[in-house]
PDB file of the backbone (N, CA, C, O) and the ligand in Angstrom, with CONECT records:
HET     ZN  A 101       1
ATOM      1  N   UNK A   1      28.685   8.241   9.268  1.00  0.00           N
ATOM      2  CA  UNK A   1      27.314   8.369   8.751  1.00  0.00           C
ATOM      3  C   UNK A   1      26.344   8.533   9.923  1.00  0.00           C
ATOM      4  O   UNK A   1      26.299   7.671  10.801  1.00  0.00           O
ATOM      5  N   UNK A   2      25.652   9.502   9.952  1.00  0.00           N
ATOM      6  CA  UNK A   2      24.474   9.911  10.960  1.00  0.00           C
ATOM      7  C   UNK A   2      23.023   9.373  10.381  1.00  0.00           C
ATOM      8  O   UNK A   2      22.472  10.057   9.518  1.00  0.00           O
ATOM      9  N   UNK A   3      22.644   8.638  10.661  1.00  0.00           N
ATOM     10  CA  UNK A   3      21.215   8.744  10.411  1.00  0.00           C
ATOM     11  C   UNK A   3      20.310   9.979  11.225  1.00  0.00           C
ATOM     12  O   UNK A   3      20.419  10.549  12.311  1.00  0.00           O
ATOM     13  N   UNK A   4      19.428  10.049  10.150  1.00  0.00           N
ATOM     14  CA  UNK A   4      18.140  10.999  10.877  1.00  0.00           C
ATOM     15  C   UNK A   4      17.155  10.364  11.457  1.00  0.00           C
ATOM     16  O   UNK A   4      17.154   9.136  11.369  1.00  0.00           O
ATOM     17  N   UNK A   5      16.388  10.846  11.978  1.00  0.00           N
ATOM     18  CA  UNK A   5      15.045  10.145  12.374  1.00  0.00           C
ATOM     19  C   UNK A   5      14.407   9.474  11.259  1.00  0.00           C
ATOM     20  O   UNK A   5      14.119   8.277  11.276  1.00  0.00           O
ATOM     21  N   UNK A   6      14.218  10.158  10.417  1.00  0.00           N
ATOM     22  CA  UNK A   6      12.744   9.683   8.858  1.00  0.00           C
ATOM     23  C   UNK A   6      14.031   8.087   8.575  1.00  0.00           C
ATOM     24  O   UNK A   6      13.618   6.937   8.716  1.00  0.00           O
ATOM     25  N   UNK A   7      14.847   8.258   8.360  1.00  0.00           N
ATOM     26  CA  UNK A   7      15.872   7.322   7.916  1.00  0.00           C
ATOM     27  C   UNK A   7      15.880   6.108   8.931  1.00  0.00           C
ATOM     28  O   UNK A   7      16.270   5.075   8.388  1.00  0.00           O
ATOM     29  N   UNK A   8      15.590   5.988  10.095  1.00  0.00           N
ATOM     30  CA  UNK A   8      15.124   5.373  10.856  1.00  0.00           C
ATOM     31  C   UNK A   8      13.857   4.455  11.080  1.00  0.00           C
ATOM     32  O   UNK A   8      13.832   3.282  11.454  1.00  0.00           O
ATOM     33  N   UNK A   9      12.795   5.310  10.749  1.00  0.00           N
ATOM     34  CA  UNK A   9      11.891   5.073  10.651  1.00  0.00           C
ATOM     35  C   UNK A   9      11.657   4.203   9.175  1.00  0.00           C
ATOM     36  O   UNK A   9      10.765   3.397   8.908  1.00  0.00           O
ATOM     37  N   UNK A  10      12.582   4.590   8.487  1.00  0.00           N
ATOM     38  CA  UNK A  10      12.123   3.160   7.609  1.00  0.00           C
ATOM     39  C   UNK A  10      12.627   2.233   7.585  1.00  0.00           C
ATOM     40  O   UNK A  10      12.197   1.382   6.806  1.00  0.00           O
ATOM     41  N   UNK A  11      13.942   1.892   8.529  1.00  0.00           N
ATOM     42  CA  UNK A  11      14.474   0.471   9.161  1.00  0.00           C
ATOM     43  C   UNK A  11      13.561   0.040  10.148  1.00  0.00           C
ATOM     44  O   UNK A  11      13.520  -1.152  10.453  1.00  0.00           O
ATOM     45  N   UNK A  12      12.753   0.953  10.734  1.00  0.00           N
ATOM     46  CA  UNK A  12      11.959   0.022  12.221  1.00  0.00           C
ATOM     47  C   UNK A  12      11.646  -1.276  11.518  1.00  0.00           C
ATOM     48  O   UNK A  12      12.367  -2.249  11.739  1.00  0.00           O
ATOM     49  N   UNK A  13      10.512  -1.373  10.597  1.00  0.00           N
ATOM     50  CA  UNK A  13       9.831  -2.252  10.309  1.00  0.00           C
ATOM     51  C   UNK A  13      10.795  -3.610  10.017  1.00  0.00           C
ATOM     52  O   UNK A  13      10.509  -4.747  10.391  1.00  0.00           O
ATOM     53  N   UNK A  14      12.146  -3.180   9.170  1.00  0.00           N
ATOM     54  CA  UNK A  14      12.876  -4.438   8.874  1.00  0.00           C
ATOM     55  C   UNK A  14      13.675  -4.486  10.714  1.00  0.00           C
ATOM     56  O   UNK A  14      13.760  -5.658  11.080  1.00  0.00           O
ATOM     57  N   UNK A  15      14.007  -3.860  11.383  1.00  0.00           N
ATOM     58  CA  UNK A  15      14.893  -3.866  12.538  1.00  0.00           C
ATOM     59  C   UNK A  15      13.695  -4.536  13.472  1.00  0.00           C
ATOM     60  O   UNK A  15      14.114  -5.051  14.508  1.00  0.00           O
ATOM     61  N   UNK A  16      12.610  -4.585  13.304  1.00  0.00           N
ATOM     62  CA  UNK A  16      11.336  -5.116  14.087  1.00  0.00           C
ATOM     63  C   UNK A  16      11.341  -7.030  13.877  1.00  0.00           C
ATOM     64  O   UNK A  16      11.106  -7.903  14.712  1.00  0.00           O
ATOM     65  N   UNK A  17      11.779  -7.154  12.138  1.00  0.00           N
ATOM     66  CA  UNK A  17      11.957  -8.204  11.208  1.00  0.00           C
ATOM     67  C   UNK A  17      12.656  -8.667  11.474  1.00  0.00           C
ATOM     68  O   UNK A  17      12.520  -9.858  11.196  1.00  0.00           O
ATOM     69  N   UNK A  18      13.871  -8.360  12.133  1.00  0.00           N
ATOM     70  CA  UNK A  18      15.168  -8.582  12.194  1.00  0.00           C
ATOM     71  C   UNK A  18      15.598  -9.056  10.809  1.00  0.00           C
ATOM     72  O   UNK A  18      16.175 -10.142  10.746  1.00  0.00           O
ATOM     73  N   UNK A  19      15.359  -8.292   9.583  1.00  0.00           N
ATOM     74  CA  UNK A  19      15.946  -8.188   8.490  1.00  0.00           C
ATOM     75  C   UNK A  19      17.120  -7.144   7.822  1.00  0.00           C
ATOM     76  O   UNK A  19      17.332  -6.967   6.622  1.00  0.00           O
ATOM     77  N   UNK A  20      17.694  -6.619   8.777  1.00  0.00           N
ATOM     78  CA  UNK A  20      18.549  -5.570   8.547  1.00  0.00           C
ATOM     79  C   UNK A  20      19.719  -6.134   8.139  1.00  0.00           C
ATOM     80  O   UNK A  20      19.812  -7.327   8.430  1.00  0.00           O
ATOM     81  N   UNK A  21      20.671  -5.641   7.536  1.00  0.00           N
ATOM     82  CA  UNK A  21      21.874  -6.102   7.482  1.00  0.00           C
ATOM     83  C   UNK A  21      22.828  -5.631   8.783  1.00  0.00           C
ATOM     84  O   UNK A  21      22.571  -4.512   9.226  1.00  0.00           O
ATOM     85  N   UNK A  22      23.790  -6.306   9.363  1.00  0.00           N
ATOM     86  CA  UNK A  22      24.219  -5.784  10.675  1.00  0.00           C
ATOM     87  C   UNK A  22      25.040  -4.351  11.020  1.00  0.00           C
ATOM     88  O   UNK A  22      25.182  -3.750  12.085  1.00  0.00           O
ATOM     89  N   UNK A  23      25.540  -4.052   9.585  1.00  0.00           N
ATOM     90  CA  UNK A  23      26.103  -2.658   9.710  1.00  0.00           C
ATOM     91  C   UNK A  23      24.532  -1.297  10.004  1.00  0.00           C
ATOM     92  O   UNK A  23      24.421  -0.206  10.563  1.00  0.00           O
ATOM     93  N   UNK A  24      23.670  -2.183   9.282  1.00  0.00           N
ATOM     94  CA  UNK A  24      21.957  -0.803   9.427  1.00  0.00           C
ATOM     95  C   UNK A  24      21.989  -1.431  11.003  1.00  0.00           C
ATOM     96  O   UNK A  24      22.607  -0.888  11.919  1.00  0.00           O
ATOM     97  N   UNK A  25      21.486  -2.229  11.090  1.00  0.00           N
ATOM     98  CA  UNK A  25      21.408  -2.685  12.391  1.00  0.00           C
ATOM     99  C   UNK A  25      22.121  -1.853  13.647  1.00  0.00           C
ATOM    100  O   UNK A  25      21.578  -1.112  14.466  1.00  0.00           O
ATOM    101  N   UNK A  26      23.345  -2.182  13.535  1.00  0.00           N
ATOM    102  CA  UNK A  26      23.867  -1.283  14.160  1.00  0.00           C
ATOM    103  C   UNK A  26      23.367   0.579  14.486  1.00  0.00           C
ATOM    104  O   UNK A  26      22.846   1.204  15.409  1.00  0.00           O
ATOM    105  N   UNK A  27      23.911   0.884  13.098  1.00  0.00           N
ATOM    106  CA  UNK A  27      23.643   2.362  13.347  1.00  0.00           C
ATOM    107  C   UNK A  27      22.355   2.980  13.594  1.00  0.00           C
ATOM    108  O   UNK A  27      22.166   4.185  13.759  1.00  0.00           O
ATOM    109  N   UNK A  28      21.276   1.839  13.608  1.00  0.00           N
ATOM    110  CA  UNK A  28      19.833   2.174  13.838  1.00  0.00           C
ATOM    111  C   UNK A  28      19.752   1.752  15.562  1.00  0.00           C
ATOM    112  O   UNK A  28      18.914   2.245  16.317  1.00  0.00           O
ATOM    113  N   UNK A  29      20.740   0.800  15.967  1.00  0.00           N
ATOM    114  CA  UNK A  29      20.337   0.576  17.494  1.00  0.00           C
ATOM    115  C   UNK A  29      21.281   1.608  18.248  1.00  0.00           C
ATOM    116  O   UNK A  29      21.426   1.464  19.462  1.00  0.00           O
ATOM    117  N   UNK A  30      21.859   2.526  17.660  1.00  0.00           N
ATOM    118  CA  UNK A  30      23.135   3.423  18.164  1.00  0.00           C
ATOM    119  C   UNK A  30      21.912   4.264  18.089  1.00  0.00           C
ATOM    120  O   UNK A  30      21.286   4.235  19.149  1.00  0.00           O
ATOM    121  N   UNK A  31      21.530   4.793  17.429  1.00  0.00           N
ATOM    122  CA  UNK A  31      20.586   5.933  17.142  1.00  0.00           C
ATOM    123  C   UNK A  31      19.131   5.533  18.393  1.00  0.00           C
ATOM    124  O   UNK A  31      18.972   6.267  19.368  1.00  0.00           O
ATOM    125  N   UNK A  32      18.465   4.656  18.216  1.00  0.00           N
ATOM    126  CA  UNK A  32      17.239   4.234  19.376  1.00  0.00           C
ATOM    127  C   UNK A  32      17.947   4.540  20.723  1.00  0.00           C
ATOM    128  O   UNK A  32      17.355   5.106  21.642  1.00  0.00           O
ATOM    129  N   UNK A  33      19.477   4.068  20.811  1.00  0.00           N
ATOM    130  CA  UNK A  33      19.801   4.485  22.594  1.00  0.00           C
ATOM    131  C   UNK A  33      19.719   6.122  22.908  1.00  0.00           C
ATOM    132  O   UNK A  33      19.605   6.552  24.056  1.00  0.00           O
ATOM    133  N   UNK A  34      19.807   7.106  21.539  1.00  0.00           N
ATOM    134  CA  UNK A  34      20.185   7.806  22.851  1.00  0.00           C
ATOM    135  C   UNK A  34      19.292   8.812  21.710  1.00  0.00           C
ATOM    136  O   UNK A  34      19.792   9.856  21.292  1.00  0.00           O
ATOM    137  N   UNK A  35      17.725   8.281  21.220  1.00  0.00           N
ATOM    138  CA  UNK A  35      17.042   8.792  20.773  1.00  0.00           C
ATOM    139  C   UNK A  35      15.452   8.706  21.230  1.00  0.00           C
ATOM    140  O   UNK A  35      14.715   7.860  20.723  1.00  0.00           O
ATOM    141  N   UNK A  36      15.005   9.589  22.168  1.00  0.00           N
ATOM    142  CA  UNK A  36      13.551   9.444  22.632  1.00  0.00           C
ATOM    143  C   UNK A  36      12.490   9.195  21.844  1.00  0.00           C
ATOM    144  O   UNK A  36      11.590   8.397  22.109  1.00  0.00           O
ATOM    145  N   UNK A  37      12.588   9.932  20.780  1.00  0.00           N
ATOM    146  CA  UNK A  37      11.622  10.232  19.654  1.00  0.00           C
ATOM    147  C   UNK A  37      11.401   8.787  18.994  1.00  0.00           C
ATOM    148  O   UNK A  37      10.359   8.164  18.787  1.00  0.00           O
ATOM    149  N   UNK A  38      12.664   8.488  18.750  1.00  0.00           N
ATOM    150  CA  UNK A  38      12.773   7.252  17.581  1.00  0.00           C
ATOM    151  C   UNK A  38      12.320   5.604  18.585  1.00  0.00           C
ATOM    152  O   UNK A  38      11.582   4.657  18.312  1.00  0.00           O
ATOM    153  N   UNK A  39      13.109   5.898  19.669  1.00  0.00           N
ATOM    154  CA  UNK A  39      12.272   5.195  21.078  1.00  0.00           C
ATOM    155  C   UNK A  39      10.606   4.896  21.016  1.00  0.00           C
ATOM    156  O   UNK A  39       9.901   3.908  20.812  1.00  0.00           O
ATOM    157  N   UNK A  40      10.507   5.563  21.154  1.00  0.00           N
ATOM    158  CA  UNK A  40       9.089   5.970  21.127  1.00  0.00           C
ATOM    159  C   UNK A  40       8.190   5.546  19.929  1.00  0.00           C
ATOM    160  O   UNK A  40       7.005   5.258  20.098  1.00  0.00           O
ATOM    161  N   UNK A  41       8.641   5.525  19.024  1.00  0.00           N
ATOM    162  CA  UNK A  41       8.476   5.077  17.487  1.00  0.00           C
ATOM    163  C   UNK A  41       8.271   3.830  17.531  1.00  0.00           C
ATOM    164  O   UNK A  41       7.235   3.174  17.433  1.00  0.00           O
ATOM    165  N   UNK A  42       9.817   3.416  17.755  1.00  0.00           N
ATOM    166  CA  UNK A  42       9.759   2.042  17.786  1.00  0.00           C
ATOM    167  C   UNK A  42       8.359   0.841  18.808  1.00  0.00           C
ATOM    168  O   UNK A  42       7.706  -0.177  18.579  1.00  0.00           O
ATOM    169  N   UNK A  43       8.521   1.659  19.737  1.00  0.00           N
ATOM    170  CA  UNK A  43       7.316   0.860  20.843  1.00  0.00           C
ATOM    171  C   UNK A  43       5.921   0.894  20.343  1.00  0.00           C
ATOM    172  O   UNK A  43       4.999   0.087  20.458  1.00  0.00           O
ATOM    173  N   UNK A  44       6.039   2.316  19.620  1.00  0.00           N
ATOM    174  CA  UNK A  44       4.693   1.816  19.003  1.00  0.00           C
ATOM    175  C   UNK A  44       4.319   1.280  17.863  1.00  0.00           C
ATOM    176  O   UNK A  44       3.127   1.057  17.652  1.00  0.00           O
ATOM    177  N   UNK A  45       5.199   1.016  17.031  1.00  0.00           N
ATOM    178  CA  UNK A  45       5.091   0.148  16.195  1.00  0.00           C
ATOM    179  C   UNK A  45       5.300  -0.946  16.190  1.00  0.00           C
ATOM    180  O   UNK A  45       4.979  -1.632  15.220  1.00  0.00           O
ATOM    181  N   UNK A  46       5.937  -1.490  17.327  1.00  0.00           N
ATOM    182  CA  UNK A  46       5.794  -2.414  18.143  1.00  0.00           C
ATOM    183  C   UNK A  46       4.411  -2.765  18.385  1.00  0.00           C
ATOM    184  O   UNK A  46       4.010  -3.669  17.651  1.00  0.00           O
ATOM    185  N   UNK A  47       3.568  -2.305  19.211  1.00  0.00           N
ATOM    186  CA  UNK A  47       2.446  -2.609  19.444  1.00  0.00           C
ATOM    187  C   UNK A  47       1.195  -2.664  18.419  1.00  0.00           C
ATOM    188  O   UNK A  47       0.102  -3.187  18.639  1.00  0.00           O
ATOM    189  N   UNK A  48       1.725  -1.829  16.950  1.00  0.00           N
ATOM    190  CA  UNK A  48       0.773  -1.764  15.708  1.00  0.00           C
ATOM    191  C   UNK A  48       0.928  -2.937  15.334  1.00  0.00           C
ATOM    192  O   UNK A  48       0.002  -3.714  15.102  1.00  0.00           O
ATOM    193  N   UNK A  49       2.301  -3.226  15.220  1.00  0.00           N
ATOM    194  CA  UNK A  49       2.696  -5.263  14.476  1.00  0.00           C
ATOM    195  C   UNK A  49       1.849  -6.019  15.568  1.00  0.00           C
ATOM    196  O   UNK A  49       1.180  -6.854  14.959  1.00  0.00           O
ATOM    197  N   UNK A  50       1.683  -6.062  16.425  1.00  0.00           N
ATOM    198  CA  UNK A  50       1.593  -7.083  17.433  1.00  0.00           C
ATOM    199  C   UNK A  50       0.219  -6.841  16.761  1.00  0.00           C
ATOM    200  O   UNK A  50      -0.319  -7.764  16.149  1.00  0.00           O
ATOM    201  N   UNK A  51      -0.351  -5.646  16.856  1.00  0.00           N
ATOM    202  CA  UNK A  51      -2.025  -5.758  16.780  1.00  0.00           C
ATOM    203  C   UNK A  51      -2.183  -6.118  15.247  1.00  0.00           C
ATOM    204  O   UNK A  51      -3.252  -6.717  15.130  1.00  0.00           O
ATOM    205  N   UNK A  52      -1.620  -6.009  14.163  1.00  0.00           N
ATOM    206  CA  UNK A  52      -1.922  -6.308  13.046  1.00  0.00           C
ATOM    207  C   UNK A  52      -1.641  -7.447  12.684  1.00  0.00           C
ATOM    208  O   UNK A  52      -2.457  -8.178  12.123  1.00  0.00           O
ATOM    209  N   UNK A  53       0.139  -7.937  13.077  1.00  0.00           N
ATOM    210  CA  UNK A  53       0.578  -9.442  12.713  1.00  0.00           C
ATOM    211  C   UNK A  53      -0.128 -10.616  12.466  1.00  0.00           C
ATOM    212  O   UNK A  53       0.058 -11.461  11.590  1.00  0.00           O
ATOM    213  N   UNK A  54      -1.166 -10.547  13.567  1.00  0.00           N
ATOM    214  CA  UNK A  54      -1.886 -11.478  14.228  1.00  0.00           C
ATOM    215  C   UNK A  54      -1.182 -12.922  14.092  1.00  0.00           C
ATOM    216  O   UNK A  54      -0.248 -12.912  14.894  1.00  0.00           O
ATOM    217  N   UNK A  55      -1.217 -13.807  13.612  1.00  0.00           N
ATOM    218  CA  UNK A  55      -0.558 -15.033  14.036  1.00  0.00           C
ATOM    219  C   UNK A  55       1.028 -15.044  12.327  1.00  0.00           C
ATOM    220  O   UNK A  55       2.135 -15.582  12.302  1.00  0.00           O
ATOM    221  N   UNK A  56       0.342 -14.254  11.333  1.00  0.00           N
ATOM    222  CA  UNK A  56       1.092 -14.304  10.501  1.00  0.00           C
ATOM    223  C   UNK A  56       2.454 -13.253  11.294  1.00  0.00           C
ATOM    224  O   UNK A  56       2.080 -12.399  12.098  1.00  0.00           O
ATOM    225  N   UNK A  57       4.055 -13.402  10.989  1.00  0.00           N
ATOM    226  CA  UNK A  57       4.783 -12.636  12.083  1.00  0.00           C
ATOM    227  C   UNK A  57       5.165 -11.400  10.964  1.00  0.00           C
ATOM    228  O   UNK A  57       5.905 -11.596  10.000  1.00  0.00           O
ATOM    229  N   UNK A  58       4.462  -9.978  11.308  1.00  0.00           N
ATOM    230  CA  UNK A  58       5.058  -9.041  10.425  1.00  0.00           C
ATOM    231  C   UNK A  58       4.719  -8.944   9.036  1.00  0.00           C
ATOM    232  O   UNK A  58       5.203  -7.995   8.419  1.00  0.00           O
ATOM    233  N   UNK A  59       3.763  -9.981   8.258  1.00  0.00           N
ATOM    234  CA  UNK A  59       3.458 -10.225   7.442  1.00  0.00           C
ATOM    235  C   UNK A  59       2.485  -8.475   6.929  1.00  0.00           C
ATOM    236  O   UNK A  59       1.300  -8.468   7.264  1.00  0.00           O
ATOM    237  N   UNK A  60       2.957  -7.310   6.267  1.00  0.00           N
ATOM    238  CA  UNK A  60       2.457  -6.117   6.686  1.00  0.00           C
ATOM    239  C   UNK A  60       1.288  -6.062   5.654  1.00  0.00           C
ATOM    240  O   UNK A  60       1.419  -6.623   4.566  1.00  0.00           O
ATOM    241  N   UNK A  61      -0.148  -5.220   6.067  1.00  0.00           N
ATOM    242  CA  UNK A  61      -1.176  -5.101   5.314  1.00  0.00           C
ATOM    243  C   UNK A  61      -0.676  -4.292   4.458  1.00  0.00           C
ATOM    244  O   UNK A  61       0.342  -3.631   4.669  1.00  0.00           O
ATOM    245  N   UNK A  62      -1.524  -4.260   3.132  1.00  0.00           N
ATOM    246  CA  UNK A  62      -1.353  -3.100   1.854  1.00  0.00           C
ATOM    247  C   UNK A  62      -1.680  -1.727   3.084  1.00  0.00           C
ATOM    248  O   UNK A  62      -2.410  -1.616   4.068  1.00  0.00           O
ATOM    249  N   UNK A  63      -0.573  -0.732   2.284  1.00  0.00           N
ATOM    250  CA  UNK A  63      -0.690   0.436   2.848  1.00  0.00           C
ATOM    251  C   UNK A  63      -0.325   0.653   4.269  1.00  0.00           C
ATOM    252  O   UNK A  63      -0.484   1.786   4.722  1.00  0.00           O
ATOM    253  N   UNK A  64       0.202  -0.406   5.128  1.00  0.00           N
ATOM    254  CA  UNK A  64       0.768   0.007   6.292  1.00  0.00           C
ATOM    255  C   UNK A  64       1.986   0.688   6.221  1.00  0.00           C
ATOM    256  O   UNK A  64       2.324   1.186   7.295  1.00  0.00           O
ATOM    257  N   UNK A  65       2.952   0.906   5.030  1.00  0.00           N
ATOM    258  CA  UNK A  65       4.010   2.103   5.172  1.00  0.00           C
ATOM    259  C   UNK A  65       3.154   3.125   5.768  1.00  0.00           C
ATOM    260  O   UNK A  65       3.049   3.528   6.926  1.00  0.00           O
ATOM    261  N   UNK A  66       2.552   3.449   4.645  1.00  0.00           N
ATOM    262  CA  UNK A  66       1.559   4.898   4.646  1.00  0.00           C
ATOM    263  C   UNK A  66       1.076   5.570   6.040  1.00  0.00           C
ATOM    264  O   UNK A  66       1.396   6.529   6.742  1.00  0.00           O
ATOM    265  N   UNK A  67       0.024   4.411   6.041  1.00  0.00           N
ATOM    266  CA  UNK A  67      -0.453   4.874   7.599  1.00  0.00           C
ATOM    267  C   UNK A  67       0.800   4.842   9.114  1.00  0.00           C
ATOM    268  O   UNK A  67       0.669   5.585  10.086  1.00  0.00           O
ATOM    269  N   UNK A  68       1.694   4.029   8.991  1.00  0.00           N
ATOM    270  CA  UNK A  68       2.863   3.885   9.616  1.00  0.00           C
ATOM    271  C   UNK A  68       3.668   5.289   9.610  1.00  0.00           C
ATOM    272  O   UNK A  68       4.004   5.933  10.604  1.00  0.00           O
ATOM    273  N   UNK A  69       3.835   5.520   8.619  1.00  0.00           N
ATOM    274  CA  UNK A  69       4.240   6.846   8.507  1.00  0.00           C
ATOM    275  C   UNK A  69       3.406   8.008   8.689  1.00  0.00           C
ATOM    276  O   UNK A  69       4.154   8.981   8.797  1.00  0.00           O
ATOM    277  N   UNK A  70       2.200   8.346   8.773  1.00  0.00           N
ATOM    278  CA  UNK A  70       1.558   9.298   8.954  1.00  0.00           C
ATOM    279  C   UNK A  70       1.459   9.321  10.577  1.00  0.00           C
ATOM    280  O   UNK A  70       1.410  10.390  11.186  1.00  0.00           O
ATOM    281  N   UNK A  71       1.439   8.312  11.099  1.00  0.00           N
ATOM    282  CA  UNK A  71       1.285   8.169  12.518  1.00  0.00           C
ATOM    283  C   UNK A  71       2.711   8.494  13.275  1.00  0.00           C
ATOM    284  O   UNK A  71       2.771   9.085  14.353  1.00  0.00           O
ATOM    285  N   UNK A  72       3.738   8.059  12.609  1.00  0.00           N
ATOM    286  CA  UNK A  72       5.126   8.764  13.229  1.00  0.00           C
ATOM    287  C   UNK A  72       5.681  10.319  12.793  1.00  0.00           C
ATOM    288  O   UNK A  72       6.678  10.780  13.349  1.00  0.00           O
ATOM    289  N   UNK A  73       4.960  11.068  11.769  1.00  0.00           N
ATOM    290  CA  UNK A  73       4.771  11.857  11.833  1.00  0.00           C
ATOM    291  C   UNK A  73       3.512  12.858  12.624  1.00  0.00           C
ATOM    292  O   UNK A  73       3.329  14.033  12.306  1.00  0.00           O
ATOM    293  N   UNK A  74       2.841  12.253  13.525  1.00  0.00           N
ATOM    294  CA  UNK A  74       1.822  12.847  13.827  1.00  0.00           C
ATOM    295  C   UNK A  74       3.088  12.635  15.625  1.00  0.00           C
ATOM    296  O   UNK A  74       3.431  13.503  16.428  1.00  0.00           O
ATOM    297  N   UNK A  75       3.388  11.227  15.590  1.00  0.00           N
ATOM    298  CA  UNK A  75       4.130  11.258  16.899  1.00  0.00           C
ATOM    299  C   UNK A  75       4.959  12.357  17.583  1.00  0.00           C
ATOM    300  O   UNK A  75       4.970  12.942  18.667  1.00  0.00           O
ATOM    301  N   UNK A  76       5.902  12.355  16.000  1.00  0.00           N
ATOM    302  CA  UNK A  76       6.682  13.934  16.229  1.00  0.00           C
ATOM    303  C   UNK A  76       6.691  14.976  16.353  1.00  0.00           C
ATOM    304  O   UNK A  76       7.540  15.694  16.883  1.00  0.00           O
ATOM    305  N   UNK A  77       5.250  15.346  15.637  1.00  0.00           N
ATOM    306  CA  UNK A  77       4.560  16.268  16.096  1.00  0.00           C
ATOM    307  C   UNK A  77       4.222  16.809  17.632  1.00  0.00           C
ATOM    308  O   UNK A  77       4.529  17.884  18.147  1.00  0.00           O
ATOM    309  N   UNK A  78       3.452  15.644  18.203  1.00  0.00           N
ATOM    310  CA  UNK A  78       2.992  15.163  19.541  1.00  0.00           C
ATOM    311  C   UNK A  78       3.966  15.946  20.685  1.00  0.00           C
ATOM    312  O   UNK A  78       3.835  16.884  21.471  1.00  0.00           O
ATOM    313  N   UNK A  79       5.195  14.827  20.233  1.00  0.00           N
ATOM    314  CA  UNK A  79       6.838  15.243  20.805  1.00  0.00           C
ATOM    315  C   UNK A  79       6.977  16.398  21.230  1.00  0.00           C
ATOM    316  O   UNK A  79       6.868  16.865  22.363  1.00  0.00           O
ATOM    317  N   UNK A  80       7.308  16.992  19.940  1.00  0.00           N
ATOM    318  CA  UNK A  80       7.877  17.927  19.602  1.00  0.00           C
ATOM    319  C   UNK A  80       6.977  19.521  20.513  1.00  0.00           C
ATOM    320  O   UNK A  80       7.479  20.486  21.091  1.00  0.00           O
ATOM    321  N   UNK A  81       5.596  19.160  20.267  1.00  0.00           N
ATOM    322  CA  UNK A  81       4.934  20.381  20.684  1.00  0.00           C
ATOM    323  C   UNK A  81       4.848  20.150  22.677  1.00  0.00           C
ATOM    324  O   UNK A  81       4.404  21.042  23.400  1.00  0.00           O
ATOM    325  N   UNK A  82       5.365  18.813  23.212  1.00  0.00           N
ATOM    326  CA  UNK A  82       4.965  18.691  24.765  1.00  0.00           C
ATOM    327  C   UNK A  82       6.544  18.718  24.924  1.00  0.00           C
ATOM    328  O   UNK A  82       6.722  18.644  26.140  1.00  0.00           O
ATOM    329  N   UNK A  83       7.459  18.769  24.457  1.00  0.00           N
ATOM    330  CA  UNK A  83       8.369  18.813  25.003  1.00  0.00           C
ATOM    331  C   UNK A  83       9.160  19.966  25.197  1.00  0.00           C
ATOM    332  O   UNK A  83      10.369  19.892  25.414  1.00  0.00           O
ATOM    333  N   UNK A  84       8.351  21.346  25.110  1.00  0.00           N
ATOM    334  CA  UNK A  84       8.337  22.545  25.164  1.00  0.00           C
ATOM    335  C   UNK A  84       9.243  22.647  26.860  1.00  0.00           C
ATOM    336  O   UNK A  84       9.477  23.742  27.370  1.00  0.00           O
TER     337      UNK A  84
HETATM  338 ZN    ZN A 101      15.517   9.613  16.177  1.00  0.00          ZN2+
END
């Protein structure tokens, strides 16, 4: 089983949680090593939890899929067009 990127991106948030089950777990930390894009993803959603969490841990606002996702699609975008 290959994961894609988008498929990824909707484990960050539980793989951030450390709510994954260890087989997702796995194939999502196989995929971050030798994936820039999804790398990259991850750190910054990293830094969105940190700024949103605030003392609650991960506890996510209404609508942070949404905007979470519009922003890792804007990332790939980003990527995609400088890595020409
Ligand atoms: Zn990826």
């Amino acid at each position: 089983m290959v994961l894609e990127c988008k498929h990824v991106w909707d484990y960050i948030s539980g793989y951030l949680d450390n709510t994954l089950p260890a087989d997702t777990l796995r194939l999502v930390q196989e995929h971050l090593d030798h994936c820039e894009i999804c790398s990259a993803v991850l750190d910054s959603t990293r830094n969105i939890l940190i700024l949103t969490a605030d003392d609650r841990v991960f506890e996510l606002p209404l609508g942070f899929s949404d905007r979470l996702h519009a922003r890792l699609d804007e990332e790939l975008n980003n990527r995609m067009q400088t890595s020409e």
